[in-house]
PDB file of N, CA, C and O in Angstrom:
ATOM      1  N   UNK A   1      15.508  -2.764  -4.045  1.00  0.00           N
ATOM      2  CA  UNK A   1      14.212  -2.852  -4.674  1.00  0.00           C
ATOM      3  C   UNK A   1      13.613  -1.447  -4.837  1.00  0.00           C
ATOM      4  O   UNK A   1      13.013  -1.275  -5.899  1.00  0.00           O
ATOM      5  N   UNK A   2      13.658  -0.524  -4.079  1.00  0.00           N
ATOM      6  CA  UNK A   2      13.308   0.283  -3.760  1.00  0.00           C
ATOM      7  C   UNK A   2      14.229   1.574  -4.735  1.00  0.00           C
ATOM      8  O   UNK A   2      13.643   2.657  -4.774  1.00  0.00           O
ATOM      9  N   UNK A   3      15.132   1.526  -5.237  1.00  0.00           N
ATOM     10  CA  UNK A   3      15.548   2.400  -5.861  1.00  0.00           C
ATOM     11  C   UNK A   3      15.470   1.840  -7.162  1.00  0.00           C
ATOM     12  O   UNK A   3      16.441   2.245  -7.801  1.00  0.00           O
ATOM     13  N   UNK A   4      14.636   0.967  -7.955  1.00  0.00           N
ATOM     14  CA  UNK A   4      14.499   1.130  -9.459  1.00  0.00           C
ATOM     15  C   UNK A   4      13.001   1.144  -9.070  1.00  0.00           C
ATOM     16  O   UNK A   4      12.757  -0.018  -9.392  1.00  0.00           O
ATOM     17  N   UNK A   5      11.614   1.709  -8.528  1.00  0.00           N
ATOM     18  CA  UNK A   5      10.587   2.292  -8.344  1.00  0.00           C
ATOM     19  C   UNK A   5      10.762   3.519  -8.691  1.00  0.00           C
ATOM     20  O   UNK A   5      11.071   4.483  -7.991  1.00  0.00           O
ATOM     21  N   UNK A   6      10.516   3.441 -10.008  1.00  0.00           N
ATOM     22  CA  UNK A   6       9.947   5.299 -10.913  1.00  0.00           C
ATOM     23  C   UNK A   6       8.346   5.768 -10.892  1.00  0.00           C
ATOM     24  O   UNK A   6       7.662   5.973 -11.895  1.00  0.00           O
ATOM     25  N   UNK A   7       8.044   5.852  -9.910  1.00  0.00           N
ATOM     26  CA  UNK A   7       6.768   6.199  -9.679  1.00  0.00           C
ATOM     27  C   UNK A   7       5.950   7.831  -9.366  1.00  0.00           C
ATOM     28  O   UNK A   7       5.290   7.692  -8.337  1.00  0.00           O
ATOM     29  N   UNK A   8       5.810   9.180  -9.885  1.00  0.00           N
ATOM     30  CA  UNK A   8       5.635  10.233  -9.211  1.00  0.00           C
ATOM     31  C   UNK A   8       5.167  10.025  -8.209  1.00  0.00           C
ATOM     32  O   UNK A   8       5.456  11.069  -7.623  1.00  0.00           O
ATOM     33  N   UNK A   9       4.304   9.085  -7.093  1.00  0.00           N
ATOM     34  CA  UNK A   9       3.542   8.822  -6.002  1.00  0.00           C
ATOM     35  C   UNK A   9       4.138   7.875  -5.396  1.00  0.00           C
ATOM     36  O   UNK A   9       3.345   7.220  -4.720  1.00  0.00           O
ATOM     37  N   UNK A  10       5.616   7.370  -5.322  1.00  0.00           N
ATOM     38  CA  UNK A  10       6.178   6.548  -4.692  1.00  0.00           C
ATOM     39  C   UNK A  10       7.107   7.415  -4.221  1.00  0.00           C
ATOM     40  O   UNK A  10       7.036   8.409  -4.943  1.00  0.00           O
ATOM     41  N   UNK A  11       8.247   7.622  -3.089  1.00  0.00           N
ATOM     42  CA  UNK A  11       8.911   8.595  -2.859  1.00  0.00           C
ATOM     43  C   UNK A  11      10.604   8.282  -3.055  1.00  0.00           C
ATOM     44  O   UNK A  11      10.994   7.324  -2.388  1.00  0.00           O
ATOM     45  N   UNK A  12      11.316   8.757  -3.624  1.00  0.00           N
ATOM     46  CA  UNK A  12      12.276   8.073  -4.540  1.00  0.00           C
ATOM     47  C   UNK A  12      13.323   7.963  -3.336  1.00  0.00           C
ATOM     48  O   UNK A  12      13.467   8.819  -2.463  1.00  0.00           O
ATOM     49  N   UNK A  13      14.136   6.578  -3.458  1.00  0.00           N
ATOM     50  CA  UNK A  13      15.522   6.600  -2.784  1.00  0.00           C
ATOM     51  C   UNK A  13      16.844   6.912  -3.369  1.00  0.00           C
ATOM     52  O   UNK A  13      17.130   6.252  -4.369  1.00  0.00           O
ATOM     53  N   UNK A  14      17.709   7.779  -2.957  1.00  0.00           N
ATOM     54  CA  UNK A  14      18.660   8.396  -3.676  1.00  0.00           C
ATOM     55  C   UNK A  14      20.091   7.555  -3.118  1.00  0.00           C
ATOM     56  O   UNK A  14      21.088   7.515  -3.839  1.00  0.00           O
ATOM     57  N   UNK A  15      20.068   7.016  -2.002  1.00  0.00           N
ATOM     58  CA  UNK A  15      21.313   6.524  -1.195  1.00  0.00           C
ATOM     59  C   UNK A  15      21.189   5.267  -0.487  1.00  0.00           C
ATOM     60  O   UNK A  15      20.327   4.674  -1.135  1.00  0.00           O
ATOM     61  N   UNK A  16      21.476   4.668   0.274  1.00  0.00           N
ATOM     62  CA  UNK A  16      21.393   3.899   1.035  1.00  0.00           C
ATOM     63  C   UNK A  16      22.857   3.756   1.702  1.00  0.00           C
ATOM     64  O   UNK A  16      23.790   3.470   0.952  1.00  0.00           O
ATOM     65  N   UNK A  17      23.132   3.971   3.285  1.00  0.00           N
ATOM     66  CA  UNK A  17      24.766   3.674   3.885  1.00  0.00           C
ATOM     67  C   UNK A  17      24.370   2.662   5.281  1.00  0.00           C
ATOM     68  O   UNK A  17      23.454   2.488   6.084  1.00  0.00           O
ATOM     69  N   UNK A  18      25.586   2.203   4.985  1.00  0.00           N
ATOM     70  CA  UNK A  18      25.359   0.854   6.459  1.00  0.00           C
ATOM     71  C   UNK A  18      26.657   1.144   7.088  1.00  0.00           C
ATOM     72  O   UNK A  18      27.740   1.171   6.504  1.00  0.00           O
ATOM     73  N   UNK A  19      26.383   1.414   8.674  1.00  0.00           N
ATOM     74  CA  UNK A  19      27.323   1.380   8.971  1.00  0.00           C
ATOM     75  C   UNK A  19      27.172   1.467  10.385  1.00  0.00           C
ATOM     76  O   UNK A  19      26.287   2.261  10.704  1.00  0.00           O
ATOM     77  N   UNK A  20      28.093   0.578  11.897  1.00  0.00           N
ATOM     78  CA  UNK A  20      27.366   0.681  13.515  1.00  0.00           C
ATOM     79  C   UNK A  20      26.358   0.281  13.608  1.00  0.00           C
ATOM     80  O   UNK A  20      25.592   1.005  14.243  1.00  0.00           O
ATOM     81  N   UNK A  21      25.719  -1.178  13.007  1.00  0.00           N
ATOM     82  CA  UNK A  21      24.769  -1.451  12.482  1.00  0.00           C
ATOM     83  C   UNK A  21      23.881  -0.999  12.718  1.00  0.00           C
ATOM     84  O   UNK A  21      23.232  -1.233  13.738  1.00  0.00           O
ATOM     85  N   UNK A  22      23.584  -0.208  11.835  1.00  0.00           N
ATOM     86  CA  UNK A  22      22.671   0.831  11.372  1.00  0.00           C
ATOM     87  C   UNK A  22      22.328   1.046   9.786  1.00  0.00           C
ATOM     88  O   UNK A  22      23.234   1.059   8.954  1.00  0.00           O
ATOM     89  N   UNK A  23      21.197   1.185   9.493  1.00  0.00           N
ATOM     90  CA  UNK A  23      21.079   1.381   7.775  1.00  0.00           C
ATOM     91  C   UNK A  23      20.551   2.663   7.819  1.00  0.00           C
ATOM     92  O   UNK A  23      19.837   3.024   8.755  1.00  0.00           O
ATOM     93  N   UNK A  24      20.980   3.724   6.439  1.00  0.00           N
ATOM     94  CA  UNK A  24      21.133   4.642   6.893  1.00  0.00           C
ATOM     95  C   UNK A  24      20.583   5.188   5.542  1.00  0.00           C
ATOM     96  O   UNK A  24      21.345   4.970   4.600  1.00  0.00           O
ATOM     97  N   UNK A  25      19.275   5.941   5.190  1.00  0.00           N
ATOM     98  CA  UNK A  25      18.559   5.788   3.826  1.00  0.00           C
ATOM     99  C   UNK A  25      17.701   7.113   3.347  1.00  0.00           C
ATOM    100  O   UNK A  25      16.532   7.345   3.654  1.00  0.00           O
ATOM    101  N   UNK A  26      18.631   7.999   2.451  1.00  0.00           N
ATOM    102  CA  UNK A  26      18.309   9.347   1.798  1.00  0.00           C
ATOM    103  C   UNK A  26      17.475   9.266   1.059  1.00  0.00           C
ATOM    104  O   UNK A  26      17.721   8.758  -0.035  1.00  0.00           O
ATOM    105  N   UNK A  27      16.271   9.693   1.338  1.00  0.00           N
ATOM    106  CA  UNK A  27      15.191   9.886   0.728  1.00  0.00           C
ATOM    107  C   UNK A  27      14.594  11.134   0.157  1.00  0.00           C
ATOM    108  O   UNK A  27      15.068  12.216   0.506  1.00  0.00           O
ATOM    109  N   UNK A  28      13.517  11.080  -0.755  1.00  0.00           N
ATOM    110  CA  UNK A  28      13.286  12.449  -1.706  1.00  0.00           C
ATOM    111  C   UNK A  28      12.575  13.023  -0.100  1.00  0.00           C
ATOM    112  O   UNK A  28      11.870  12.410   0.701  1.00  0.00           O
ATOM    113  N   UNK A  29      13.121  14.475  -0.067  1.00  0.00           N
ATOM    114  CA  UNK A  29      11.808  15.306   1.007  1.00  0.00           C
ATOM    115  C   UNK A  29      10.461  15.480   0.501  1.00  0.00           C
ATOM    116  O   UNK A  29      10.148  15.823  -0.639  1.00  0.00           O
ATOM    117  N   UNK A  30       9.928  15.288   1.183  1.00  0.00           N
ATOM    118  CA  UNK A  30       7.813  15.328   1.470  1.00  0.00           C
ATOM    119  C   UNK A  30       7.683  15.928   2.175  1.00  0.00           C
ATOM    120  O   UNK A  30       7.799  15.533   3.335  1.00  0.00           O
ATOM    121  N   UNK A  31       7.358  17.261   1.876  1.00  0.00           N
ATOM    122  CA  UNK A  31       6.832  18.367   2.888  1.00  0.00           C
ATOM    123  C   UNK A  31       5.562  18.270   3.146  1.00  0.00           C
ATOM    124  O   UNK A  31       5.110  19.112   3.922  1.00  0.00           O
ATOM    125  N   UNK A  32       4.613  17.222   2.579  1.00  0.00           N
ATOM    126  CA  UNK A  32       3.116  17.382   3.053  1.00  0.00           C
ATOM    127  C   UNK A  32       2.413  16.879   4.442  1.00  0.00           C
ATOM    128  O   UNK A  32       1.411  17.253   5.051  1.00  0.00           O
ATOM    129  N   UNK A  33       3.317  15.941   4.650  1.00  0.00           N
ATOM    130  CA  UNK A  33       3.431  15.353   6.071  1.00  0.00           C
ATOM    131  C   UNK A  33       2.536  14.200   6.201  1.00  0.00           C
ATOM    132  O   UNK A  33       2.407  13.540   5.170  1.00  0.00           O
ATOM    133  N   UNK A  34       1.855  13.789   7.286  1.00  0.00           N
ATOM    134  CA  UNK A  34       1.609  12.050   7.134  1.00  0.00           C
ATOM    135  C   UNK A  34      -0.153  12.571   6.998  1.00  0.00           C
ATOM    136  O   UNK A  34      -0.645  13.620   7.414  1.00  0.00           O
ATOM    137  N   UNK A  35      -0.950  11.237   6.149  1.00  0.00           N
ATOM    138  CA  UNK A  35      -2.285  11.427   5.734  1.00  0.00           C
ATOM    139  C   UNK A  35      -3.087  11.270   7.498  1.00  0.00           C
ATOM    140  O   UNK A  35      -4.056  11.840   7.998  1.00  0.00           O
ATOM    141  N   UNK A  36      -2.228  10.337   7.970  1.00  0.00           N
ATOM    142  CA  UNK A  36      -3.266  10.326   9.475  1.00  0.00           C
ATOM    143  C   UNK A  36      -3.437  12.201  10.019  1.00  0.00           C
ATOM    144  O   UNK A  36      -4.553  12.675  10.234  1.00  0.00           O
ATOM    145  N   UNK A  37      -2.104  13.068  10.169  1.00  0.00           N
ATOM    146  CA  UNK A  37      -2.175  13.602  10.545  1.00  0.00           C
ATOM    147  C   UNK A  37      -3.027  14.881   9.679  1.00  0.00           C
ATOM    148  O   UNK A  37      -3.580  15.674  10.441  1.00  0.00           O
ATOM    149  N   UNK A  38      -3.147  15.087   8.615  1.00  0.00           N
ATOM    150  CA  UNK A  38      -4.064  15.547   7.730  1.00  0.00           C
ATOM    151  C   UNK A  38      -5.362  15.538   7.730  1.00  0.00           C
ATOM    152  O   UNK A  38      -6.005  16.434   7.184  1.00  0.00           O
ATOM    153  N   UNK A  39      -5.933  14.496   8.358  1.00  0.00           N
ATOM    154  CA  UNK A  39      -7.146  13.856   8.394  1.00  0.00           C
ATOM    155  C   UNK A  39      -7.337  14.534   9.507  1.00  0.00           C
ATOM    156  O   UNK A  39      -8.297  15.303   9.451  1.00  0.00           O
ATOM    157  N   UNK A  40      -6.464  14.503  10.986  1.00  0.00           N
ATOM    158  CA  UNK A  40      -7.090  14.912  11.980  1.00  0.00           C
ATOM    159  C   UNK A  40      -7.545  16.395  12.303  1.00  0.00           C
ATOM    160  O   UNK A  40      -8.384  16.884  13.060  1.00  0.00           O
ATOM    161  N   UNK A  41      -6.517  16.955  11.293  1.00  0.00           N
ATOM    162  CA  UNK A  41      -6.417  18.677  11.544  1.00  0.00           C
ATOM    163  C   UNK A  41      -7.712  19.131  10.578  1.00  0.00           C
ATOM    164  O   UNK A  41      -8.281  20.197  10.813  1.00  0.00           O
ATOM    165  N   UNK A  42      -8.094  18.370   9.614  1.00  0.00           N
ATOM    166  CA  UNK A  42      -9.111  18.965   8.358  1.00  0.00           C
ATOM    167  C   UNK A  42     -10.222  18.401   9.642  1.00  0.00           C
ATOM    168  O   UNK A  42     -10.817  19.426   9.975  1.00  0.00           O
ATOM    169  N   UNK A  43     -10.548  17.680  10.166  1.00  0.00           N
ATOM    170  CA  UNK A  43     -11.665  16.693  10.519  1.00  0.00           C
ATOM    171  C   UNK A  43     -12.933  16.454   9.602  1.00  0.00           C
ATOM    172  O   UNK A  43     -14.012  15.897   9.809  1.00  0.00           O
ATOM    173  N   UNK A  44     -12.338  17.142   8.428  1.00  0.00           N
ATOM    174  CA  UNK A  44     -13.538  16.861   7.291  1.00  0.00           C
ATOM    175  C   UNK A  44     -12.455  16.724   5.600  1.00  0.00           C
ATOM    176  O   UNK A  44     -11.432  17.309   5.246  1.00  0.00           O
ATOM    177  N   UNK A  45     -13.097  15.945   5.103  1.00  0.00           N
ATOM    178  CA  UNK A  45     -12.331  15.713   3.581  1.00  0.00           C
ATOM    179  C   UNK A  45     -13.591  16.076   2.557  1.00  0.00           C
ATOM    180  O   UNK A  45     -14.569  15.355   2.358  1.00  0.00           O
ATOM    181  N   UNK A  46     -13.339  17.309   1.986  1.00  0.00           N
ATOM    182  CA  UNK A  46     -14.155  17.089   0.925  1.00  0.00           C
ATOM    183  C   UNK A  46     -13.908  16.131  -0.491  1.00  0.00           C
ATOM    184  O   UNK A  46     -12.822  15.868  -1.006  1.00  0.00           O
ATOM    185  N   UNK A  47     -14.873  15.825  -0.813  1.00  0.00           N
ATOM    186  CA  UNK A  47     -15.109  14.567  -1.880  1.00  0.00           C
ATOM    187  C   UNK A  47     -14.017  14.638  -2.888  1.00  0.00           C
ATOM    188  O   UNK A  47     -13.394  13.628  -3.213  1.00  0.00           O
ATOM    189  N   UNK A  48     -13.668  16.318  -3.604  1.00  0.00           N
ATOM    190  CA  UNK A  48     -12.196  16.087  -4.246  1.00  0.00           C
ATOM    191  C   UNK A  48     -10.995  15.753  -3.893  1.00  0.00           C
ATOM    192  O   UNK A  48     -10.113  15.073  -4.418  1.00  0.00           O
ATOM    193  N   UNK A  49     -11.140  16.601  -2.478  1.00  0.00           N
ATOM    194  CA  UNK A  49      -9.301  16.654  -1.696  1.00  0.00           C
ATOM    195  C   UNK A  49      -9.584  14.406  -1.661  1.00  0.00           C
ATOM    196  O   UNK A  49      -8.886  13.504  -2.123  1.00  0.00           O
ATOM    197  N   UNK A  50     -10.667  14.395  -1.026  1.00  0.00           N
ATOM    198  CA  UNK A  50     -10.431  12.405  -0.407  1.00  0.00           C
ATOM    199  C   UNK A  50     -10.047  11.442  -1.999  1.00  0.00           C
ATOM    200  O   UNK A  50      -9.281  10.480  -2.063  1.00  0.00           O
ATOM    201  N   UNK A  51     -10.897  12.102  -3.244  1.00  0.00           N
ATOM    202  CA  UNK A  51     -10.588  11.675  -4.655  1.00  0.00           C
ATOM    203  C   UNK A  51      -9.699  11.922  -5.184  1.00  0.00           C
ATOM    204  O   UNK A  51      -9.586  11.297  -6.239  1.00  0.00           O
ATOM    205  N   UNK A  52      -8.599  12.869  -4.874  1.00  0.00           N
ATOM    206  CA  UNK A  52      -7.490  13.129  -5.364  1.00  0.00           C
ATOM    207  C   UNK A  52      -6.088  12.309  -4.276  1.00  0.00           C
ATOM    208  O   UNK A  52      -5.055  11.786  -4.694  1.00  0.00           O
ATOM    209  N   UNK A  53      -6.368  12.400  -3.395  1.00  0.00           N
ATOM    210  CA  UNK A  53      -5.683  11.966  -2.410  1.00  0.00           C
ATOM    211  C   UNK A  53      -5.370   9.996  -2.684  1.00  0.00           C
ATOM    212  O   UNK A  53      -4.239   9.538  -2.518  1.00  0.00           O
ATOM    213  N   UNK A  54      -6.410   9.208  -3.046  1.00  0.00           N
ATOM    214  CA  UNK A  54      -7.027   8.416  -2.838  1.00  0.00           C
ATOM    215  C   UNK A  54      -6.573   7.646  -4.150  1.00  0.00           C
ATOM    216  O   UNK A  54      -6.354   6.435  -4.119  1.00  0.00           O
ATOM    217  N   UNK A  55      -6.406   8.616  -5.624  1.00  0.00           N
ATOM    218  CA  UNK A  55      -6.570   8.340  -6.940  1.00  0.00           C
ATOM    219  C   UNK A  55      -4.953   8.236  -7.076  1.00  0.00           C
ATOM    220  O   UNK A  55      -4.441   7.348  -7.758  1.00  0.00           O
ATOM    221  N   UNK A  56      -4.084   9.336  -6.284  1.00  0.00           N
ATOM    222  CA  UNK A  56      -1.971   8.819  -5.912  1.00  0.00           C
ATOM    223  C   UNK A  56      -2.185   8.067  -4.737  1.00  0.00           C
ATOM    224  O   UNK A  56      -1.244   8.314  -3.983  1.00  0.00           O
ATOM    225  N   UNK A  57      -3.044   7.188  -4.167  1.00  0.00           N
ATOM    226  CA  UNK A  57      -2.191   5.995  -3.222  1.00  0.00           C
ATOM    227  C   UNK A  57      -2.796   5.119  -4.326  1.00  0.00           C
ATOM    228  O   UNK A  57      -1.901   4.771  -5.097  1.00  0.00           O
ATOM    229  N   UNK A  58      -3.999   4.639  -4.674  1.00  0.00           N
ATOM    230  CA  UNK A  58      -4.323   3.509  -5.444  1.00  0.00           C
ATOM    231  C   UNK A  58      -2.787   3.459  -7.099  1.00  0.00           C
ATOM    232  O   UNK A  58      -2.306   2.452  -7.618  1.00  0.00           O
ATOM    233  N   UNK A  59      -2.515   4.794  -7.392  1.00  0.00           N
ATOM    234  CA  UNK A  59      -1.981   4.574  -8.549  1.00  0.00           C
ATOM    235  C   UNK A  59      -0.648   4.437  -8.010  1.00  0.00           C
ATOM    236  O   UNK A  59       0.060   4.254  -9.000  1.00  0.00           O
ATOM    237  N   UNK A  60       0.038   4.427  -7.035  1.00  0.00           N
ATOM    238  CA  UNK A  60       1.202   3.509  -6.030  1.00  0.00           C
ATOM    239  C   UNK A  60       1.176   2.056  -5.720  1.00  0.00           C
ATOM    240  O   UNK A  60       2.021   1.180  -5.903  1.00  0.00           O
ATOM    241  N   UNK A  61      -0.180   2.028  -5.130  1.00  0.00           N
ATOM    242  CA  UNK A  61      -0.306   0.721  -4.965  1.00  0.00           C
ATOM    243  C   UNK A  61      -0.258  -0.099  -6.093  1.00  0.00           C
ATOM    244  O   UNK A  61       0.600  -0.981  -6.124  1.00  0.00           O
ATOM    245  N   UNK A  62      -1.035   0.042  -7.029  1.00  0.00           N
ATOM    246  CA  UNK A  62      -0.900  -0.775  -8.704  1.00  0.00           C
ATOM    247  C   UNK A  62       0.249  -1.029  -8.461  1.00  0.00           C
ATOM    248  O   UNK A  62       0.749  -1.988  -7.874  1.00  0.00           O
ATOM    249  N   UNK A  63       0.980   0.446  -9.231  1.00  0.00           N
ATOM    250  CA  UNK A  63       2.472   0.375  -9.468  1.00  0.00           C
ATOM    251  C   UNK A  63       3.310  -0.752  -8.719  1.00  0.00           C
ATOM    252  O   UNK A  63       4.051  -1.624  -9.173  1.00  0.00           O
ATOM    253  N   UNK A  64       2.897  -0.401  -7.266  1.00  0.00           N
ATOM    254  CA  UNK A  64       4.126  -1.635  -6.771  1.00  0.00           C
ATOM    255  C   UNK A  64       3.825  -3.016  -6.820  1.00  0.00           C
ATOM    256  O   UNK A  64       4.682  -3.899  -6.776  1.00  0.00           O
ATOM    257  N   UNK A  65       2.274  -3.251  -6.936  1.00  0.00           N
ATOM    258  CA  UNK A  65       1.458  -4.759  -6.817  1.00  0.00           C
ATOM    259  C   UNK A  65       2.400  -4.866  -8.267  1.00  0.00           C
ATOM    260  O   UNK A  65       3.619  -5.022  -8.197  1.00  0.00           O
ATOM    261  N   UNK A  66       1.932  -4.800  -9.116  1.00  0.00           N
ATOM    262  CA  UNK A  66       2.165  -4.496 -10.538  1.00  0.00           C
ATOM    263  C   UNK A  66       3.790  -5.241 -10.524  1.00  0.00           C
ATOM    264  O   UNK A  66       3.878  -6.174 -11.322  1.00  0.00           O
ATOM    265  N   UNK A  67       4.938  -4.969  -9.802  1.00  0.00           N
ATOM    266  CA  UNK A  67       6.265  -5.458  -9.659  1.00  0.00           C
ATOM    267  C   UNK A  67       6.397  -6.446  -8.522  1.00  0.00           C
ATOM    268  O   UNK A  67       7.515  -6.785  -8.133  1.00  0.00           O
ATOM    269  N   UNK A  68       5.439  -6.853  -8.050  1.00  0.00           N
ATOM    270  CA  UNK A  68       5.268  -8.050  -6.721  1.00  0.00           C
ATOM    271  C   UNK A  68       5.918  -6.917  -5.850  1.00  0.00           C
ATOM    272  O   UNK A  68       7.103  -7.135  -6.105  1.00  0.00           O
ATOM    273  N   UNK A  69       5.917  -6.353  -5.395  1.00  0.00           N
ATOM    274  CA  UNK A  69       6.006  -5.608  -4.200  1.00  0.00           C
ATOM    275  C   UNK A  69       4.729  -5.494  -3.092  1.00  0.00           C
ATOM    276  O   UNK A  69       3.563  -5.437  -3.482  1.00  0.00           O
ATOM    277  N   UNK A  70       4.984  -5.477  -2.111  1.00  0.00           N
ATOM    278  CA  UNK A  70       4.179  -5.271  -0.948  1.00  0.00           C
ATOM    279  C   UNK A  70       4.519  -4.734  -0.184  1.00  0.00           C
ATOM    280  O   UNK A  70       5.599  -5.158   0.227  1.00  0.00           O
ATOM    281  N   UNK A  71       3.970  -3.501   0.568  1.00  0.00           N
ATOM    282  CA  UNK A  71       3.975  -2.825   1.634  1.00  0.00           C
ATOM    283  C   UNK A  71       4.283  -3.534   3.173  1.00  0.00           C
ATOM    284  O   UNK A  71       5.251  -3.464   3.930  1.00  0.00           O
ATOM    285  N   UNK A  72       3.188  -4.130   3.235  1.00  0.00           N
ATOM    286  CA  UNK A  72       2.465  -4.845   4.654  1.00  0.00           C
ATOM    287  C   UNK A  72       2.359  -4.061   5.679  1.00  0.00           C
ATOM    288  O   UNK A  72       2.502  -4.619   6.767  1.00  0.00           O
ATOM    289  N   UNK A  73       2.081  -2.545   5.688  1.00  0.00           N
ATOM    290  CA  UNK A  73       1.444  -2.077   6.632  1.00  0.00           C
ATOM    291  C   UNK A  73       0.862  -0.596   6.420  1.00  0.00           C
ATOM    292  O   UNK A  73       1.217   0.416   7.024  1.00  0.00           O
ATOM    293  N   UNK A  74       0.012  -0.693   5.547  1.00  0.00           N
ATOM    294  CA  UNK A  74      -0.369   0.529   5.011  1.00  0.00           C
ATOM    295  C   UNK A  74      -1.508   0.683   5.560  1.00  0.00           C
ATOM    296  O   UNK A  74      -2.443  -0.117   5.611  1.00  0.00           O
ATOM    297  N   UNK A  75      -1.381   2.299   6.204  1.00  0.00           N
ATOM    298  CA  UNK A  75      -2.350   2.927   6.944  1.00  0.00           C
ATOM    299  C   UNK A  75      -2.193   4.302   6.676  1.00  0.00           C
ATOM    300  O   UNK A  75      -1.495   4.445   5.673  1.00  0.00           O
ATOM    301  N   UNK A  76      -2.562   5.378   7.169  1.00  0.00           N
ATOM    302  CA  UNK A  76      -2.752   6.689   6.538  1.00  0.00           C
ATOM    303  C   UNK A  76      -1.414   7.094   7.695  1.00  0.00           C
ATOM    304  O   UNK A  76      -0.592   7.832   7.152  1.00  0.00           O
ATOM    305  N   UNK A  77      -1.090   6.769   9.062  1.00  0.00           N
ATOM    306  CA  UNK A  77       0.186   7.666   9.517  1.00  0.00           C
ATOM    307  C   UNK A  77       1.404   6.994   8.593  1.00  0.00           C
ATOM    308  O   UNK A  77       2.498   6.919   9.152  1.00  0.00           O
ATOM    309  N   UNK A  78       1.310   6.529   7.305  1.00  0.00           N
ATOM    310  CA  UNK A  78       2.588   5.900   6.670  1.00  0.00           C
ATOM    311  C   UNK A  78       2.527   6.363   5.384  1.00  0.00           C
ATOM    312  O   UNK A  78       3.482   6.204   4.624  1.00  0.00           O
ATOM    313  N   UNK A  79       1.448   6.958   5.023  1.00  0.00           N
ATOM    314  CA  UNK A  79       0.972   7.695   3.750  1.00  0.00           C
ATOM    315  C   UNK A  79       1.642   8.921   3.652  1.00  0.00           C
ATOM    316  O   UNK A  79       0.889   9.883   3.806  1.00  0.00           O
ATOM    317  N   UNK A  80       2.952   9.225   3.420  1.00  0.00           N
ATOM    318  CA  UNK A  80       3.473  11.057   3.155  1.00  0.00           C
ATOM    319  C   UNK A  80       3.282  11.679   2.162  1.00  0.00           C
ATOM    320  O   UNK A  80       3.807  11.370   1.092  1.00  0.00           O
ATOM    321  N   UNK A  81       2.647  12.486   2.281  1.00  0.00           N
ATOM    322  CA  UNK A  81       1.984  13.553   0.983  1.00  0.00           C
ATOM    323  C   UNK A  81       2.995  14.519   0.548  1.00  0.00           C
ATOM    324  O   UNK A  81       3.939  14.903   1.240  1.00  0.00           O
ATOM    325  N   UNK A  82       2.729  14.880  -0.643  1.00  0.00           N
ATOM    326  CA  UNK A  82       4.292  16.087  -1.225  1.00  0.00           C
ATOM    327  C   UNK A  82       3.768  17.028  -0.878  1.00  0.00           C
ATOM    328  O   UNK A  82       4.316  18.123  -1.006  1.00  0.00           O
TER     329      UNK A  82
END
């Protein structure tokens, strides 16, 4: 499911290997790191950085509502920023 999601704000899967049961899943790198942890180090969001931030998860979320997809546990330490 997850590798026909063409989304710039979704984070792309390139591989997937199974094997020692284990699943084993190459993903695009995100150097921005997780939104919880962003939040704690700024302890302040100004109104653009929270509107810009805010304007690529809502236009993800569409996107995947949009294909019946669901998350089910979206919170900001699951949010990875580029």
């Amino acid at each position: 499911m997850l590798r026909e999601v063409e989304n710039d704000n979704v984070v792309k899967l390139y591989e997937v290997y199974e094997g020692d049961g284990f699943i084993h899943m190459v993903l695009e790198l995100l150097n921005g790191g997780e939104l919880f942890d962003r939040i704690r180090k700024k302890s302040k969001y100004s109104e653009n950085d929270a509107k810009e931030v805010m304007k690529r998860f809502l236009n993800a979320l569409a996107y995947l509502h949009e294909r019946n997809i669901v998350h089910r546990d979206l919170k900001p330490a699951n949010i990875i920023l580029k």
